[in-house]
C-alpha positions in Angstrom: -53.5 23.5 -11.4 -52.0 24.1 -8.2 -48.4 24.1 -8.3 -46.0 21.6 -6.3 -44.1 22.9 -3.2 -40.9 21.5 -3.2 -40.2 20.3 0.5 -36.8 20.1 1.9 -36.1 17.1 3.3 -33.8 18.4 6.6 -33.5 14.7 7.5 -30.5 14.0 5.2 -28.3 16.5 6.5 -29.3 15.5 10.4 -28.8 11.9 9.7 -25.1 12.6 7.9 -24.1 15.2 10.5 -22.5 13.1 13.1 -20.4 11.6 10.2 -19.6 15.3 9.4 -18.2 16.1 12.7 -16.6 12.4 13.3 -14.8 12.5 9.8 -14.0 16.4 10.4 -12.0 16.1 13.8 -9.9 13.3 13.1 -9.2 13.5 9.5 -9.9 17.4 8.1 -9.2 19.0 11.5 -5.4 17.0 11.8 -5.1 17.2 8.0 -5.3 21.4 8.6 -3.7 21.6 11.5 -0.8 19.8 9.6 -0.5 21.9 6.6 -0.5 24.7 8.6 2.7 23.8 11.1 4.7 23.2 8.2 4.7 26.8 7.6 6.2 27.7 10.9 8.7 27.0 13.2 10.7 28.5 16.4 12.7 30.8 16.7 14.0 32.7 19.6 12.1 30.7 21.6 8.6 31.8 19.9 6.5 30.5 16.7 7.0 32.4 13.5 5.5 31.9 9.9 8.7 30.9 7.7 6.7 30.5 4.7 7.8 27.9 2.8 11.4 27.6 4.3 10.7 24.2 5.9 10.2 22.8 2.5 13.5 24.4 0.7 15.0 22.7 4.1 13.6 19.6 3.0 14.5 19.4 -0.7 18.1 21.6 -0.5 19.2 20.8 3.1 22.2 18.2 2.8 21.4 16.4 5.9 17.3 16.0 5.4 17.5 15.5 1.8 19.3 12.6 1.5 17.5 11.1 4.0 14.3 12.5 2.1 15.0 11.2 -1.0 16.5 7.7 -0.3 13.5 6.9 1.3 11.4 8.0 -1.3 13.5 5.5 -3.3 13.3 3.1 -1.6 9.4 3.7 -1.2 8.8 3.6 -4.9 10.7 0.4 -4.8 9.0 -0.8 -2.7 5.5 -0.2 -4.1 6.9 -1.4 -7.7 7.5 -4.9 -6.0 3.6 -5.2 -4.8 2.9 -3.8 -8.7 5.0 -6.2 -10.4 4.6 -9.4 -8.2 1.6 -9.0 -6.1 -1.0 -7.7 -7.9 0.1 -10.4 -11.0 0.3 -13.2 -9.0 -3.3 -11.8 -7.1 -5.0 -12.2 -10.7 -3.4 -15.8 -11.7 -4.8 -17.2 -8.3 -7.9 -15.4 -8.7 -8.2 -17.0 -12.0 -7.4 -20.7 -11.0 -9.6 -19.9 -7.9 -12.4 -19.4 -9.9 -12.3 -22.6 -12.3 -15.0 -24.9 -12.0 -12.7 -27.6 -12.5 -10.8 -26.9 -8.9 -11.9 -28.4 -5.8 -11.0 -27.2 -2.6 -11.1 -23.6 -3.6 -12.7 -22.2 -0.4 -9.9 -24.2 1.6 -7.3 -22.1 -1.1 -8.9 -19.0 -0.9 -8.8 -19.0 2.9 -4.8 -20.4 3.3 -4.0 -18.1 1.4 -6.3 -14.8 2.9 -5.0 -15.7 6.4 -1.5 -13.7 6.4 -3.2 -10.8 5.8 -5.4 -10.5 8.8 -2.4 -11.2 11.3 -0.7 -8.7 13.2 2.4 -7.1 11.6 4.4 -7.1 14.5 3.8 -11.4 14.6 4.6 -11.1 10.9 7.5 -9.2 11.3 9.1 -11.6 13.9 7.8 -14.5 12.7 9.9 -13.8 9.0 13.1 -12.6 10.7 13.3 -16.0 13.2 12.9 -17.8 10.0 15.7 -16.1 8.4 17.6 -15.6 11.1 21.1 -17.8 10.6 21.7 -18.7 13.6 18.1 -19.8 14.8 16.1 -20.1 11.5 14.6 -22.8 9.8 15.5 -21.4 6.6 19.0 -22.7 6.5 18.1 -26.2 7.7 15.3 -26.4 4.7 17.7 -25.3 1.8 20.0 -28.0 3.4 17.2 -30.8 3.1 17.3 -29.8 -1.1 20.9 -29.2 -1.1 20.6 -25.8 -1.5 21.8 -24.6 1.8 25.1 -22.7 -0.3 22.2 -20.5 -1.8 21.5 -18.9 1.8 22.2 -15.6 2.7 21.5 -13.3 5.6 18.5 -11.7 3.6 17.6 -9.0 6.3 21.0 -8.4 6.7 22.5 -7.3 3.4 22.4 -4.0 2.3 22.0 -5.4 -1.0 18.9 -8.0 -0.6 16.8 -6.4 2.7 14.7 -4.2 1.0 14.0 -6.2 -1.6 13.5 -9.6 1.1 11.0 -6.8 3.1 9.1 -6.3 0.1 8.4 -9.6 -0.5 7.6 -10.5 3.1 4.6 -7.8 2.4 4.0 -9.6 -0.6 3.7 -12.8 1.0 1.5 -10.9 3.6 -0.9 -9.5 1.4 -1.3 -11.1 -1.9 -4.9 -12.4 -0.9 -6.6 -8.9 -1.0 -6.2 -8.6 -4.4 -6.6 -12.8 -5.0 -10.5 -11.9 -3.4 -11.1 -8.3 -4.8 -10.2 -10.5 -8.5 -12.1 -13.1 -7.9 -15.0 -11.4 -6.9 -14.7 -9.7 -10.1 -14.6 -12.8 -12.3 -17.5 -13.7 -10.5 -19.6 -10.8 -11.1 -19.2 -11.6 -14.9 -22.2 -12.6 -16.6 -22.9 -16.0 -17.4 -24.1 -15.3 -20.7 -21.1 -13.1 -21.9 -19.0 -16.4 -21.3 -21.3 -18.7 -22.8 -21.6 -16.5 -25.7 -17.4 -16.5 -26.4 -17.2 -20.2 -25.9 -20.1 -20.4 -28.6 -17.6 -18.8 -30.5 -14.7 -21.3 -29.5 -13.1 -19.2 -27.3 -11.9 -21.4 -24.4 -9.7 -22.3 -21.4 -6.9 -19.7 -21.2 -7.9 -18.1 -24.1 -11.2 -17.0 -22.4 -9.6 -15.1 -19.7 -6.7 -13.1 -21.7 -9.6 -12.0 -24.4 -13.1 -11.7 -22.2 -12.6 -12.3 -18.7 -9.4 -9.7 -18.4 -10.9 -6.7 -19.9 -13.9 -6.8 -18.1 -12.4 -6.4 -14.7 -9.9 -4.2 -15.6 -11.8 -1.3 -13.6 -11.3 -3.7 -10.4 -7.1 -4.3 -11.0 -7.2 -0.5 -11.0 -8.8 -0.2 -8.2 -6.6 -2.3 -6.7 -3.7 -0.5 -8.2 -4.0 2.6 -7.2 -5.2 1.1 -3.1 -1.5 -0.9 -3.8 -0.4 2.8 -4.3 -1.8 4.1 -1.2 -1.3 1.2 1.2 2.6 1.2 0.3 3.2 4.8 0.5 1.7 4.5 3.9 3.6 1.6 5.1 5.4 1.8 8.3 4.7 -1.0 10.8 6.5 -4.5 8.7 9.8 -1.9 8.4 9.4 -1.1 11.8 8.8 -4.6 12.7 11.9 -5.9 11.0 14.5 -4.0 10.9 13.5 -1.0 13.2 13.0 3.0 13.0 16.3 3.4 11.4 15.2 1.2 8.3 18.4 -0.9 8.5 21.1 -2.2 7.4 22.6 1.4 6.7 18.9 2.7 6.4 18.3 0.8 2.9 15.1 0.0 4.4 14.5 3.6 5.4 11.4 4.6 3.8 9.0 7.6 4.5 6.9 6.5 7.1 10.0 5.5 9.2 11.9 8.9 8.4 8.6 10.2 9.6 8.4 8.7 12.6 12.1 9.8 13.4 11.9 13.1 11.9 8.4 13.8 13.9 9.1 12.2 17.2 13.0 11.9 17.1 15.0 8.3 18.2 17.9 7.6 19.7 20.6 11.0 19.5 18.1 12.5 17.2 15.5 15.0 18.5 11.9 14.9 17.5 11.0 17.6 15.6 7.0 18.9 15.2 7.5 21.5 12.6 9.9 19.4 10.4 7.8 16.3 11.0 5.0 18.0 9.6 6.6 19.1 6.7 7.7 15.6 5.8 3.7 14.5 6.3 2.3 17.2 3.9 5.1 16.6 1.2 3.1 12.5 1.9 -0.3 13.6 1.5 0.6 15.5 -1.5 2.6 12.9 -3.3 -0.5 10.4 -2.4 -3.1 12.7 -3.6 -1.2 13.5 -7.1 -1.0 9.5 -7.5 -4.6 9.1 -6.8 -5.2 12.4 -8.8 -3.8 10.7 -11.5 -5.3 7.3 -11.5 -8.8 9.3 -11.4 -8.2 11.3 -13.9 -5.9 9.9 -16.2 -6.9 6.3 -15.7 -10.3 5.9 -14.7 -12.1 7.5 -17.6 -10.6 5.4 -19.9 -11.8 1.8 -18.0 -15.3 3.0 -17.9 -15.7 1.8 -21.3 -15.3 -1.8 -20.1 -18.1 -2.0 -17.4 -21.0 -3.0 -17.9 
């Protein structure tokens, strides 16, 4: 019996090579090339290896640690908003979206998708004319309920911006998890429902107990892009209330130190070696979130697909 060759198939690596060098020079390449500034910086006029100096800087320096760790404050504040509100309200209108007994749903599902494929700058100035109390429209609208005592100047306060911001992204992006969840609940088998109402399992009942475990993998998977997306955010801040995250940077949150601490603004000088120590500290805070989520989470939703 003549024995098989095994033939290499070389047109798999040719066909993924340009997708290779693509992905390489503007995500590994950078990605490198980041890592490895935040190990030096000038002196004397010359580049010199400092080790891990940049970092102690960081963490122990009293002027680029506070600033460090407000924002990283207010960042996980911010990305516990989208968790807690977002994401929630994303699965309750996924869920009336997908009743039989609604009409109109495409009409819904596409009111309520449009924020999130406009520009953030429109976004941005659109919310702060609205809130604005001189020019807004929000004032005048309270007034028409007799609720105009209630207004305050949102964006303004040290006390309510953030949190007004948050929502604002909210607001902007609540229908990618409304779709990624009602996709979900569509991919569920018809039989599995008809089976549990056989069993007198209906109405709400239905979703808590069969229709929410099953698409459990898909809110993770939303969680964790939540995760990402808001410890990335820059351009609503920006947008809003500017690179210095005002009012009295309670806004300030890593992507805008970044941007200051990388290119400078205003008095403050743009710094490459710090900026890049501030992006890798990012990357690695990012990757030990979706580390964990992989690892720690993951495994354990497997179990519910089917």
């Amino acid at each position: 019996m003549t024995p098989k060759i095994k033939t290499i198939r070389w047109h798999i690596p040719l066909l993924l090579l340009p997708a290779v060098i693509i992905y390489s020079a503007i995500m590994i390449f950078p990605l490198l090339a980041t890592l490895n500034l935040s190990f030096f910086n000038v002196e004397e006029g010359k580049q010199v290896f400092v080790g891990i100096a940049n970092y102690i800087v960081l963490f122990g320096n009293e002027i680029y640690s506070e600033k460090f760790w407000n924002a990283l404050g207010n960042n996980a504040y911010f990305f516990m908003i989208h968790m807690l509100v977002q994401n929630p309200l994303g699965i309750i209108l996924a869920a009336m979206l997908s009743s039989k007994k609604l009409r109109f749903t495409a009409f819904y599902r596409t009111a309520i998708f449009i924020p999130a494929i406009l520009s953030f700058v429109i976004v941005g100035f659109v919310w702060k004319l609205i809130l604005s109390p001189l020019w807004g429209i929000a004032p005048d609208l309270l007034d028409m309920i007799g609720l105009k005592s209630l207004f305050l100047p949102w964006l303004g306060k040290e006390a309510y911006a953030l949190t007004t911001i948050s929502l604002i992204s909210v607001w902007q992006y609540i229908g990618i998890p409304m779709m990624l969840i009602y996709a979900a609940l569509l991919s569920i088998p018809e039989e599995v429902v008809e089976a549990a109402e056989c069993d007198g399992i209906t109405g709400s009942s239905l979703f808590w107990k069969i229709k929410l475990p099953l698409i459990l993998p898909s809110i993770g998977i939303i969680s964790i892009l939540t995760f990402v997306g808001n410890f990335n955010a820059f351009d609503l801040i920006y947008a809003t209330q500017g690179a210095l995250g005002g009012p009295g940077f309670t806004t300030d949150i890593l992507g805008t130190l970044l941007y200051r601490t990388f290119f400078g603004f205003q008095l403050q000088l743009g710094d490459l070696y710090a900026g890049s120590t501030l992006a890798t500290v990012m990357f690695f805070i990012i990757l030990a979130g979706v580390c964990g989520y992989l690892f720690g989470v993951q495994n354990r939703l497997r179990r519910y697909q089917f």
